[in-house]
Every structure is written in C-alpha cells, then in structure tokens.
C-alpha positions in Angstrom: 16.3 23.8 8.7 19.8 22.7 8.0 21.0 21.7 4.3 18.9 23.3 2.4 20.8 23.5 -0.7 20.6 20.5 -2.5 21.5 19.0 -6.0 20.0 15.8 -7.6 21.6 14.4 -10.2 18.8 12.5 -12.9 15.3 13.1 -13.7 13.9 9.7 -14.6 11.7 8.6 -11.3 14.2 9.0 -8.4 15.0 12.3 -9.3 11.8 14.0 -9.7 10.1 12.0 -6.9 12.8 12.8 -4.6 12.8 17.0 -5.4 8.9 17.0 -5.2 9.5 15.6 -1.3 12.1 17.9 -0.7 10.9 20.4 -1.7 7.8 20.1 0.1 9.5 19.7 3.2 10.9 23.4 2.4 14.3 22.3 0.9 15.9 24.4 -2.5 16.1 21.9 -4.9 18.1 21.4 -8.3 17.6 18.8 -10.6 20.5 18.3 -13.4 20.2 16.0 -15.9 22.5 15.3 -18.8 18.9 14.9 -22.0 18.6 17.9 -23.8 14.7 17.1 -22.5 12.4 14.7 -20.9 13.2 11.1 -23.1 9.7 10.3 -24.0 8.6 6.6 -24.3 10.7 4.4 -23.0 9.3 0.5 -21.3 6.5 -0.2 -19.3 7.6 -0.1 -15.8 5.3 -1.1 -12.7 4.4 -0.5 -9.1 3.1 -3.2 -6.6 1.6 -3.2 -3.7 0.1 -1.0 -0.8 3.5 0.1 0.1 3.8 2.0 -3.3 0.5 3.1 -4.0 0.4 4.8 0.0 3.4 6.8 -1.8 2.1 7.5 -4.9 -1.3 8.9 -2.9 0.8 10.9 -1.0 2.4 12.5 -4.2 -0.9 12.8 -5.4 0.1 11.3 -8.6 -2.0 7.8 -8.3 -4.7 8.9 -10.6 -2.8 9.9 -13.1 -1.0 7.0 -12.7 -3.7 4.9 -13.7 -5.4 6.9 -16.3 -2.1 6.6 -18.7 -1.3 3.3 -17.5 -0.7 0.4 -20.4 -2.2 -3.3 -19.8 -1.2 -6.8 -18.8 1.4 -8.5 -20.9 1.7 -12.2 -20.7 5.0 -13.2 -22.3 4.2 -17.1 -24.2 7.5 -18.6 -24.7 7.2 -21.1 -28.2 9.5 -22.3 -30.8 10.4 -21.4 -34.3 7.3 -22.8 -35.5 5.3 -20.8 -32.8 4.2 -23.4 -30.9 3.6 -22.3 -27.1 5.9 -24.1 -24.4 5.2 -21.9 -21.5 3.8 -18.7 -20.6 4.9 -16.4 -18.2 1.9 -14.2 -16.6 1.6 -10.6 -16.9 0.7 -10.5 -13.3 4.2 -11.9 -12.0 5.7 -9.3 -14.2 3.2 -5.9 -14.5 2.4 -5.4 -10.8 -0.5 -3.5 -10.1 -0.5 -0.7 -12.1 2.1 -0.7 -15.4 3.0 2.7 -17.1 5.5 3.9 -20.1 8.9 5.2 -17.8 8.4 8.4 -20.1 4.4 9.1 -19.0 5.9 8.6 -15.6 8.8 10.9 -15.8 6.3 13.4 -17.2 3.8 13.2 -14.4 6.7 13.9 -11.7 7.9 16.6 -13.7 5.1 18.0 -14.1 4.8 18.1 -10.7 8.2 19.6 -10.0 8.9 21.8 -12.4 7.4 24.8 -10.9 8.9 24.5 -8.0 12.5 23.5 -8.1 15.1 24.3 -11.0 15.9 21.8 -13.5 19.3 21.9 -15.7 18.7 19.8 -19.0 21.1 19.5 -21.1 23.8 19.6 -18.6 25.8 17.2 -16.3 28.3 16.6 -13.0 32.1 17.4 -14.4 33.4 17.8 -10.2 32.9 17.1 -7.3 34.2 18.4 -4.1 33.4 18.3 -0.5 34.1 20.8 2.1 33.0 21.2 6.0 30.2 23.5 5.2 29.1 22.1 1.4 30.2 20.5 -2.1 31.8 22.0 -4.5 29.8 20.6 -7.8 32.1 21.9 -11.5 29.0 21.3 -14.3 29.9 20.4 -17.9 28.4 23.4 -19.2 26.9 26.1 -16.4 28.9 27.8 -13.9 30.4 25.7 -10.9 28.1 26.2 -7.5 28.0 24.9 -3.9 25.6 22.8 -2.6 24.6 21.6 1.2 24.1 18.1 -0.2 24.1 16.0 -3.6 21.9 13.2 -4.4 22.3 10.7 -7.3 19.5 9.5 -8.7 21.4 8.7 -12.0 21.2 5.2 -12.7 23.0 1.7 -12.6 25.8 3.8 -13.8 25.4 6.9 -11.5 28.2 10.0 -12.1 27.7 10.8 -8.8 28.7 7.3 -7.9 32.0 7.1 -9.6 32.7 10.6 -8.3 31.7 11.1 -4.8 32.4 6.9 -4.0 35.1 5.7 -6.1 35.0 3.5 -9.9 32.1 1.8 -11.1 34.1 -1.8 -11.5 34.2 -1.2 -7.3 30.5 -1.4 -7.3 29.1 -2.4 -10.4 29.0 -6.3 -11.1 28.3 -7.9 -14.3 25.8 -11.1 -14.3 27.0 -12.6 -17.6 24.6 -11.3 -19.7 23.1 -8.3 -22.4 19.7 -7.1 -22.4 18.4 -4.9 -25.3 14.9 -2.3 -25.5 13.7 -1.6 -29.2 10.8 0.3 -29.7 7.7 1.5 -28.0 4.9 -0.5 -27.6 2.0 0.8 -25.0 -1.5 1.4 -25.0 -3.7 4.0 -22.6 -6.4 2.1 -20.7 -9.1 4.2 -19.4 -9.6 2.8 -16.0 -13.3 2.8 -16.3 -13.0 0.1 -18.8 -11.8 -3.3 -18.0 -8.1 -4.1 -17.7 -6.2 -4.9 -21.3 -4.7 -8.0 -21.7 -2.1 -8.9 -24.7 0.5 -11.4 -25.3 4.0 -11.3 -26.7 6.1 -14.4 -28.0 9.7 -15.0 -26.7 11.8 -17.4 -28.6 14.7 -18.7 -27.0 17.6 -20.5 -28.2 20.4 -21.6 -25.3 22.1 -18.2 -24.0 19.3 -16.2 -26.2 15.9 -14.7 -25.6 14.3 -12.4 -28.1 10.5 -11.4 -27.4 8.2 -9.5 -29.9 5.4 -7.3 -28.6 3.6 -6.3 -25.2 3.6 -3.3 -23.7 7.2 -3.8 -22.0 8.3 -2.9 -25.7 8.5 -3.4 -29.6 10.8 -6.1 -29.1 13.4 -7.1 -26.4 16.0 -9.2 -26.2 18.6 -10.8 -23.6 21.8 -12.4 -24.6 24.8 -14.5 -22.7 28.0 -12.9 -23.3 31.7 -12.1 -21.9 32.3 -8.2 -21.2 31.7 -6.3 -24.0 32.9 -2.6 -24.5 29.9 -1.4 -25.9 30.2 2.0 -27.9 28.2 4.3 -26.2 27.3 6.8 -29.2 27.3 4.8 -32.0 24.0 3.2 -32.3 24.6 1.1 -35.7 27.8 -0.4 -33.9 25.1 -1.5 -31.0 22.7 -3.2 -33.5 25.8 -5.1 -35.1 26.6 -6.7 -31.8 23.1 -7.7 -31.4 23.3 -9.1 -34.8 26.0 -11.0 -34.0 24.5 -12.6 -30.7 21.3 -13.4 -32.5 23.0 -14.9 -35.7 21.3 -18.6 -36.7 18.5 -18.2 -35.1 15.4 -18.9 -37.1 11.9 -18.1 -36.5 10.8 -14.3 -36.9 14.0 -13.7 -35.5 15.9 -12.7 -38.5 12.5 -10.3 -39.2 13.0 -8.8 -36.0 16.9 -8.2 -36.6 15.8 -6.5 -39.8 13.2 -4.4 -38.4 15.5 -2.3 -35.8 16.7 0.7 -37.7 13.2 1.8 -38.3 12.3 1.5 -34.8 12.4 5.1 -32.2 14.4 4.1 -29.6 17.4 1.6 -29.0 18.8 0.9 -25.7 21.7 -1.6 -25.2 23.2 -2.4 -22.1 24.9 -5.1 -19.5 22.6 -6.7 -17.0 24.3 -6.0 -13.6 23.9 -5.0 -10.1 25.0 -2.5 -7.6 26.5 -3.8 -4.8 27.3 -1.3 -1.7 26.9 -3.4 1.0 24.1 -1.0 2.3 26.0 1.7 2.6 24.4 4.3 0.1 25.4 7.3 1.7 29.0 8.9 2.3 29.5 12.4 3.8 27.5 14.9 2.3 26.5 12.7 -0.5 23.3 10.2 -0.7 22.3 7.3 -3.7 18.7 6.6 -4.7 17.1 4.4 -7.3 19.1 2.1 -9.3 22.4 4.4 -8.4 22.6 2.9 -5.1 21.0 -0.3 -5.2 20.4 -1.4 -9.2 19.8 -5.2 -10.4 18.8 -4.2 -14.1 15.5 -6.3 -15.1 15.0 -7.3 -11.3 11.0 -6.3 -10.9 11.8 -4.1 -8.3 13.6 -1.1 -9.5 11.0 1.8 -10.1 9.3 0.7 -6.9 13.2 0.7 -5.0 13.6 4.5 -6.1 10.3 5.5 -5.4 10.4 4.1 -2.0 14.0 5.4 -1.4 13.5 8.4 -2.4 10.5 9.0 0.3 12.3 7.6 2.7 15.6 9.4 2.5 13.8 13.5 2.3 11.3 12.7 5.0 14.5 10.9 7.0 16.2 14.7 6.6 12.8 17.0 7.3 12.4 14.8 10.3 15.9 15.4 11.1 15.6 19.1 10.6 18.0 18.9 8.0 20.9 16.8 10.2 22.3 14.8 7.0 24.6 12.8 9.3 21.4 11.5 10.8 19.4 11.0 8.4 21.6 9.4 6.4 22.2 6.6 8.9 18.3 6.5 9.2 18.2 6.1 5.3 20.9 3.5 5.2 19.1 1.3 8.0 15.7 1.2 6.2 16.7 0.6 3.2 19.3 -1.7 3.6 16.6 -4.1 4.7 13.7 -2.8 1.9 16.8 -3.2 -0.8 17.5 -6.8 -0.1 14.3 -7.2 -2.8 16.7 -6.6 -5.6 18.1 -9.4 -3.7 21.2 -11.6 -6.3 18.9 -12.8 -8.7 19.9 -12.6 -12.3 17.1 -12.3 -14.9 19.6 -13.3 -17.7 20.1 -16.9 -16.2 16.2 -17.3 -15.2 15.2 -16.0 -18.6 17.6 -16.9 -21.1 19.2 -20.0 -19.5 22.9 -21.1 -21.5 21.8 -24.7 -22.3 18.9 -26.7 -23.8 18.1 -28.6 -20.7 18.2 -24.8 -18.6 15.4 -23.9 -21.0 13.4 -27.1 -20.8 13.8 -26.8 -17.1 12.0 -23.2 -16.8 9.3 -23.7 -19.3 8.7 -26.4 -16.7 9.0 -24.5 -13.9 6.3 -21.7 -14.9 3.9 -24.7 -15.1 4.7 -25.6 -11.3 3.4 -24.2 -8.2 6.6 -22.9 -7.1 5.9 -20.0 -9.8 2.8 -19.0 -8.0 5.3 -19.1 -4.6 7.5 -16.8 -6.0 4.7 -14.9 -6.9 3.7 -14.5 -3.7 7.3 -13.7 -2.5 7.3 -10.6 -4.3 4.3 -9.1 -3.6 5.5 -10.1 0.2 8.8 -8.4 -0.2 7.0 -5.4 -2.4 5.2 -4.3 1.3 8.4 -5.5 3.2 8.8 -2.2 5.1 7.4 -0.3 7.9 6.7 3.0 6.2 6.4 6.1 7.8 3.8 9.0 7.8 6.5 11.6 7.2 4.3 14.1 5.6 2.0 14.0 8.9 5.5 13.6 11.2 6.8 16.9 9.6 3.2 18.8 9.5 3.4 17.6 13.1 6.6 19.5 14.0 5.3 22.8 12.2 
C-alpha cells in the first residue's frame, strides 16, 4: 500500500468518518482538530435516503444512529400575534433519521479513537509539499511529514486556504447571516413512535427568527452586506444580531433577551464553496463542507459522509495511488455534489420584501413543495455507490 501516512484536518463528521475507513483499509491515520475536545450539542442534522443509511450500515453506526436520534420538527411560520401562515414540514427538512451534530461526532469518535491518533487542542500553522510527502508545521506539536492531508475542516477549511489558495477565491457569500442559539433535542427510543413538535418562525422582510424544535433553542437568518464578524468575542456577535433584529415585535425582543443564558452561540455568513469540482490538488484532498459547503443547504452531513466513503475506498482500491484516486474522487463527486446545487436558503427562507414572504407561505401550500420534496430525496440516492469494503476484502 502506498500513502499510508495520512493527516485529516477536523473531527466533526467528515473527519472521523473518513479515518474510521482509512483506517480500515490499513492506512495510519491522524486526526487534528483545533477544540480543546469533542463540542458537545450542537443542531440536529439529518441523513436521507438508502444511499446514506447503506453507509452508515457499513460503519456499523446506524443503530446507534437511531437510538439517540431527536424527532420531526415542523417549522409553522405566523405573525406577531401568532397566527399560522404556513408550515414548513419536518419531513422536507429532518430526513430519515435526525440526530444532535455532537451525539454524532461522538459515535464516530468513538469509533475511531482507538485506532488512529487524534490531536485536540491543536491546529495546521504550514503546509508544504514535497515529491515524496507534506511537510505539515502544527500550532502547538512538533512539525511532521505526511504521505497525504485531508481537510475535513469546514466551510472555512485551513487546509483550503493553505494547500489551494484564499478563501475569497472559493468561498462566496449569498447575502445573508444565519445564527444557532441553544440546544434543543430530545432521545426517541426507536421502539416508540416517532416524536413530532413544532417551532414558530416569525419573519419580517430580510428577517427570520424561529423558536424551538429540535434544529435548536432558537435560530435566526438575517439579510445583510459583508460583515467582519469578530470571531472571539461572543457579546460583539449578539450585538450585531441585536441590531439586525431591532423593531421587530412578537416574542422577538424575548428571544433577543434570552441569548446570554443560552450554551452555545454560533454566528456565521451563509455561503458556498465553489471549486468547480476540482476538490483535490497534489497530495492534498477536501471533504465535507471544505470542498463542497452551501451552509443550511439540506445536504451537508449527508455530502461529507458520502465523500468521505468515496474518497478512502477510491485510494484502497487504488492501492494507495493518490493521483488516481483522486481523479476517481473528483469524478463522482463532482456529479453527487451538484445536490448542494446554487440554492440559497437565506432568499427561500427569509425573502427581502413583503410580497417575497407572501409568495413562499404560498408556495409551501402548493404542490410544487411536495415536487421539491421529491427532488431531494431523488438527488439524496443520486449516485452509483460502490461496495468498496467487499472490492478491497476482494483484493486481500
């Protein structure tokens, strides 16, 4: 086996799901990741389809899956005075099974953790690439070579901005904010029937905010020019989304008021990832939301889980030949990707005008929402997937 050296950057769901397939195909696998820890909690995130459960079957992970997963949330859009105008289903928007990202990270790392070297705490300061490796300088631990290096680090990947060039060459902003406050989930025992809750969005024209559900405590979507958002400075955060809600009524102002009591706060642009399918370059490889992000697009856990199957059994069944492999990976999911396709939640969810908003409470009433319902759970299976672990048994 060539390559067997290799370094993934991130241990959300990419990361871990991608060393427990390495590593089974016999590769030496280390995971960094800049969290002191696992981040616990986090929102709900979903899988759907046969396409992802075959994978997470053949992870062995499916059970667990759905013993910790949450509910159904349907999200009722009303007004200030909470009367209903539209209602968004739960089954457009859970998928088949829905679990916290943090249970999820848990049960790949739990997985893992045995059996390839994780560096919390730690992150990418260098990269280099030679003819016979890559040179990788850490932030804290000492500097080491790797055959290959995978990032599995988000929508705004290290790895990325090291290995391919600037983020503003790949990342594009869609015009709008999104913010996750809080943890809201519930275990279902799967011998008991399915849950099924509601939360309320409010909307006012470039402005969603929804309480409850299981996605989380409350979340909310705003319209805005580029914003450089302070990265460590949480309080600064919750002022700009202050600002954005400000003169909106309902339980808004409540909700406002409720945020520095709340866990966790995460505030970021909604935008997408464009490489032009090209997610791999020399020794180096994206996965997950790294290579092929569109943040809120439905598709994003079940991308990186998909990805990251594809691109280890690409190199076992290469025996380890990254330059083919990589082109294998690239192919595939170049066509799998187009899912995240150029949608932009912020428009479809908080649209800028009155008449946008009349327009899709209207348009969840149509039939054309049950058509794009069945458009993505069309495009979830859209891929011919591979045995690998039986191709790679095979060539034992």
């Amino acid at each position: 086996m060539r390559n067997q050296s290799v370094l993934v950057s991130g241990a959300s769901i990419a990361g871990p799901t991608l060393a427990y397939w390495l590593h089974r195909y016999g590769f030496d696998v280390t995971v960094v990741e800049r969290a002191p820890r696992l981040r616990p909690g986090g929102q709900a995130i979903d899988f759907k389809g046969p396409t992802h459960r075959t994978v997470l079957e053949r992870m062995g992970v499916w059970e667990e899956i759905t013993r910790q997963r949450t509910g159904t949330t349907d999200l009722v859009f009303a007004d200030e005075s909470g009367r209903e105008l539209a209602v968004m289903s739960g089954d457009f928007t859970g998928g088949d099974v829905e679990i916290l990202r943090g249970d999820l990270a848990r049960i790949l790392y739990e997985r893992t953790a045995g059996k390839c070297e994780y560096l919390f705490g730690d992150s990418i300061a260098g990269l280099s690439e030679t003819a016979d490796g890559v040179h990788v300088e850490f932030e804290h631990a000492p500097a080491r070579t790797f055959d290959l290096v995978f990032g599995t680090d988000g929508i705004h990947s290290r790895v990325r901005r090291l290995a391919f060039g600037p983020e503003r060459d790949y990342v594009h902003y869609l015009g709008y904010y999104y913010c996750i406050a809080g943890t809201a989930g519930l275990g279902h025992d799967p011998d008991e029937p399915p849950v099924r809750i509601r939360s309320t969005g409010y909307n006012a024209p470039g402005r969603l905010a929804v309480r409850g559900g299981f996605k989380a405590a409350q979340h909310y979507i705003f319209a805005s020019p580029e914003i450089d958002i302070p990265r460590d400075d949480v309080h600064a955060q919750q002022r700009i989304l202050a600002d954005a809600f400000a003169g909106i009524g309902g339980p808004v102002p409540a909700m406002l008021a409720e945020l520095p009591g709340l866990e966790d706060f995460y505030l970021d642009s909604l935008s997408q990832v464009r490489l032009d399918g090209h997610y791999t370059k020399g020794r180096f490889a994206l996965v997950g939301d790294s290579g092929y992000g569109n943040t809120l697009g439905g598709f994003g856990t079940g991308l990186a889980l998909v990805g990251a199957y594809v691109l280890a059994g690409e190199l076992a069944v290469a025996g380890g030949d990254h330059t083919l492999a990589f082109a294998r990976y690239d192919e595939i999911m170049r066509r799998y990707a187009k899912i995240a396709g150029n949608s932009n939640a912020g428009r479809f969810l908080a649209p800028r005008t009155a008449r946008g908003i009349r327009m899709r409470n209207w348009f969840f009433r149509s039939r054309s929402f049950a058509l794009m319902t069945k458009y993505a759970d069309r495009a979830a299976k859209d891929i011919d997937l591979r045995d690998y672990p039986a191709l790679v048994g095979a060539a034992v």
